[in-house]
C-alpha positions as CSV (number, residue, x, y, z in Angstrom):
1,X,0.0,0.0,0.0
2,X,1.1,3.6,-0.8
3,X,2.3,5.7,2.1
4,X,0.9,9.4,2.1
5,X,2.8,12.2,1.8
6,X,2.2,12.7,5.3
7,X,3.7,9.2,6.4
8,X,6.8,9.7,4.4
9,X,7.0,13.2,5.5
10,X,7.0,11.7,9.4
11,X,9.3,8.7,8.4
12,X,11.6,11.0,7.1
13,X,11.7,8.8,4.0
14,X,13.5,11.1,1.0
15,X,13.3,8.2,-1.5
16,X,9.8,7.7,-1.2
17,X,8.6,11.5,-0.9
18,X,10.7,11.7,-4.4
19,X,9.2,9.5,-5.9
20,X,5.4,10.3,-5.3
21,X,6.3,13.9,-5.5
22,X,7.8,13.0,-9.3
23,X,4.8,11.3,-10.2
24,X,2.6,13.9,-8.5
25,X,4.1,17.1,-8.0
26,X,0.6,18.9,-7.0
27,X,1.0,17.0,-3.8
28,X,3.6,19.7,-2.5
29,X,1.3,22.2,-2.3
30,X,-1.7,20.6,-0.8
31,X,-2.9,21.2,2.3
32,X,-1.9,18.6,4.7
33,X,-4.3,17.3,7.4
34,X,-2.6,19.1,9.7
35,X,-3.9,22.6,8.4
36,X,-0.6,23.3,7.0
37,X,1.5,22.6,3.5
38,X,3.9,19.5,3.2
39,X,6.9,21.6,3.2
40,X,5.8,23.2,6.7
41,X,4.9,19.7,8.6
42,X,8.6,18.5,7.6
43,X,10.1,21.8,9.3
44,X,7.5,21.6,13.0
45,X,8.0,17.5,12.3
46,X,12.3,18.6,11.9
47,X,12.1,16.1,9.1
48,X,15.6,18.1,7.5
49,X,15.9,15.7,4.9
50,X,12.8,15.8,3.2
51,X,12.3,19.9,3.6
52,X,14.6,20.5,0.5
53,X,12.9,17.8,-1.6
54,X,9.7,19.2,-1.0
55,X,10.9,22.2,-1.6
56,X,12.2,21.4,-5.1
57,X,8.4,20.5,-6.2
58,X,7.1,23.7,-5.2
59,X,6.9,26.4,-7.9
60,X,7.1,29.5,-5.2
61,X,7.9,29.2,-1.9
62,X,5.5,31.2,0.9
63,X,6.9,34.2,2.1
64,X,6.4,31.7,5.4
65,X,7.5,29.2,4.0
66,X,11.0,31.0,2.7
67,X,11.2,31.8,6.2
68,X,11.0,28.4,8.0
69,X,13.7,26.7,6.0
70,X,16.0,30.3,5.6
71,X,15.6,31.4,2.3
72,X,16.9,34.6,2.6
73,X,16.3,36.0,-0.6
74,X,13.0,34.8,-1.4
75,X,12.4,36.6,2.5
76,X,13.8,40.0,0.7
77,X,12.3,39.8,-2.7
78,X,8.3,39.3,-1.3
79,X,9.4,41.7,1.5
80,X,10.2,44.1,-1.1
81,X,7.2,43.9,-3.3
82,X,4.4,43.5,-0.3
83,X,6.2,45.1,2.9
84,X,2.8,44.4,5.0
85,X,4.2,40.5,4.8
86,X,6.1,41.2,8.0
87,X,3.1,41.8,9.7
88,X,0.5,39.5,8.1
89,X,-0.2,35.7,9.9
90,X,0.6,32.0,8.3
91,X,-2.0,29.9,7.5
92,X,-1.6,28.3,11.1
93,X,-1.3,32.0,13.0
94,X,2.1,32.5,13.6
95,X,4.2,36.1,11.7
96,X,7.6,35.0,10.1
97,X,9.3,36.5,12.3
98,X,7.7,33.7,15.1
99,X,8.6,31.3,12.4
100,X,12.3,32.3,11.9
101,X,13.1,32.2,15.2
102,X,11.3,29.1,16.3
103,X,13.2,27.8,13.4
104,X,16.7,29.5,15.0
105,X,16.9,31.7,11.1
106,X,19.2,33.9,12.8
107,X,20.0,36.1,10.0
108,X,15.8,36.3,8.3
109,X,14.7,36.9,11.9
110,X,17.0,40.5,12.6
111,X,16.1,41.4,8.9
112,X,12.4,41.4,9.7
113,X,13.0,42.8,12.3
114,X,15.3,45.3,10.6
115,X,12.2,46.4,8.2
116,X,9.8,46.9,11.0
117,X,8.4,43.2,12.2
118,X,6.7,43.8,15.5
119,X,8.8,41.8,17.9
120,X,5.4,41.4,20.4
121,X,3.3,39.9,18.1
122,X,1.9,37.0,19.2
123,X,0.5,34.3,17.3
124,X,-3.5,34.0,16.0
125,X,-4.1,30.6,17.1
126,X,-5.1,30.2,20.5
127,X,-1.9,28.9,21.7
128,X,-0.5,33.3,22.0
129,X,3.1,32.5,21.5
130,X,5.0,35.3,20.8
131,X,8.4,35.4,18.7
132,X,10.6,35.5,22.2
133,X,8.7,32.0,23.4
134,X,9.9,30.5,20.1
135,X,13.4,31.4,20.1
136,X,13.7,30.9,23.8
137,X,11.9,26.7,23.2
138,X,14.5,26.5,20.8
139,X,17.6,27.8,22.5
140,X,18.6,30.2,20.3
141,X,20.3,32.8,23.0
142,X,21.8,34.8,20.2
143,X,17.7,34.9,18.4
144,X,16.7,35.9,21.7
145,X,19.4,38.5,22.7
146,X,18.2,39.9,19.5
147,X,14.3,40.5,20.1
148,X,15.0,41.7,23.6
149,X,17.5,44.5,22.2
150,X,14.4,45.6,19.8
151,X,12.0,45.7,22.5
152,X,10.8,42.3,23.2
153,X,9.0,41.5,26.5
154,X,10.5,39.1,28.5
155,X,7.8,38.7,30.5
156,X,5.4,37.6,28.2
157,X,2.7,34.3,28.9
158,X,1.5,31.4,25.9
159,X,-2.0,30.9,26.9
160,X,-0.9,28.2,29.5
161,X,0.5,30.8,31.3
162,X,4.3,29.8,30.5
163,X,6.6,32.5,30.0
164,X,9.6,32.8,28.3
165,X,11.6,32.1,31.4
166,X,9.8,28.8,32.4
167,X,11.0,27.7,28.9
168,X,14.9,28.1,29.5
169,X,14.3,26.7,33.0
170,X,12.8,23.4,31.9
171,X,15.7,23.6,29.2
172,X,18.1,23.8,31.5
173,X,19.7,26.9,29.7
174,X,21.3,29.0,32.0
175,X,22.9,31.5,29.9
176,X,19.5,32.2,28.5
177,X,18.3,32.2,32.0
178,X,20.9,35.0,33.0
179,X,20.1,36.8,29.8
180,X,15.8,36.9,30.6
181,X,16.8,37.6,34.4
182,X,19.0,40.9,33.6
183,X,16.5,41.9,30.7
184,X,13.5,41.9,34.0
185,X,12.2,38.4,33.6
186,X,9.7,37.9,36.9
187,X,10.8,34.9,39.0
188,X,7.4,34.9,40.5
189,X,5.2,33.9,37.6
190,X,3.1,30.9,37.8
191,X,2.2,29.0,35.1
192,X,-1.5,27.7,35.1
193,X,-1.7,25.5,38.0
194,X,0.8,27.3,39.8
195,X,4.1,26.2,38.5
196,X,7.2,28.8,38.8
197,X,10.3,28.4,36.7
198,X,12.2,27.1,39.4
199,X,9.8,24.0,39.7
200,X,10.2,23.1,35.8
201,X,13.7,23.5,36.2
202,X,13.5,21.3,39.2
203,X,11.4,18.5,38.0
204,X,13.9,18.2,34.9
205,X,16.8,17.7,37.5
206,X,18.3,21.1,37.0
207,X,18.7,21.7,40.7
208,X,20.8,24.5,40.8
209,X,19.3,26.4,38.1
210,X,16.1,26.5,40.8
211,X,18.2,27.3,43.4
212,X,19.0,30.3,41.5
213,X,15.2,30.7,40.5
214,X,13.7,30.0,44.1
């Protein structure tokens, strides 16, 4: 039986997603079941080897899209010709620049940034994650270093109350820990159900970390 573009996609399985996309190209630009396009479940899957093979099928890259994997210049050119992109949603709710830094595009996220991405954005899909919650999951210091220098909030909640400093807590990241702490980060927020940073970092075994935090 014939595997889906989705099961290939999550298999990671380049051979096969060359193959059906050879035979159907209009796959990669169908809408998977996920709400989103192939190319995008490989990069929130981290599927790196099938993103450029998808990508290959496409005939234009998304200006969210270009973002995700770091096309830089496709970012510029659509930038150029539409400069409301930067401020416009994906077809899942997040801006680019939320994508670019979830996706640790160092250099795509301070150019939209540079041409006037709003760094407190958060995302229109329920889940309110701004652009300094996805470079902070992902540990990108430098990302993050970034937003705060342009204005960024550090203190900042997803809808389950997390903020960005709960997130380097649980990762055990303590230079980004120092960095949220000296831009104002508030030990004292409580996730819902009452959870501080200090007691993620704790129940992930980074002890000293909520020594600091506590």
């Amino acid at each position: 039986m014939e595997q889906s573009i989705e099961e290939l996609i999550i298999n990671n399985d380049a051979n096969g997603i060359k193959q059906l996309l050879t035979a159907q190209p209009s796959l990669a630009s169908a809408e998977t079941s996920h709400g989103v396009s192939p190319l995008m479940l490989s990069c929130f899957f981290n599927k790196s080897e099938v993103t450029p093979i998808i990508a290959e099928f496409l005939p234009k890259l998304t200006f969210f899209e270009a973002a995700s994997i770091g096309k830089f210049d496709e970012v510029a050119h659509q930038l150029y010709q539409d400069t409301d992109l930067a401020n416009r949603f994906s077809e899942d709710g997040f801006t680019a620049l939320g994508l670019a830094c979830y996706f640790g595009r160092d250099e795509i996220a301070r150019y939209l940034v540079l041409k006037g991405a709003p760094v407190n954005l958060p995302s229109q899909n329920g889940f309110n994650v701004f652009p300094i919650h996805s470079a902070v999951a992902g540990n990108f210091t430098d990302i993050t270093k970034m937003l705060i220098e342009n204005g960024a909030s550090v203190n900042v909640a997803q809808q389950s109350g997390l903020t960005p400093l709960h997130s380097a807590a649980q990762n055990g990241n303590i230079e980004l820990i120092i960095l949220l702490l000296e831009a104002g980060a508030n030990v004292s927020a409580r996730m819902e159900g009452g959870k501080l940073a200090a007691d993620l970092a704790a129940e992930k075994g980074y002890h000293e970390i909520a020594d600091i935090l506590t």
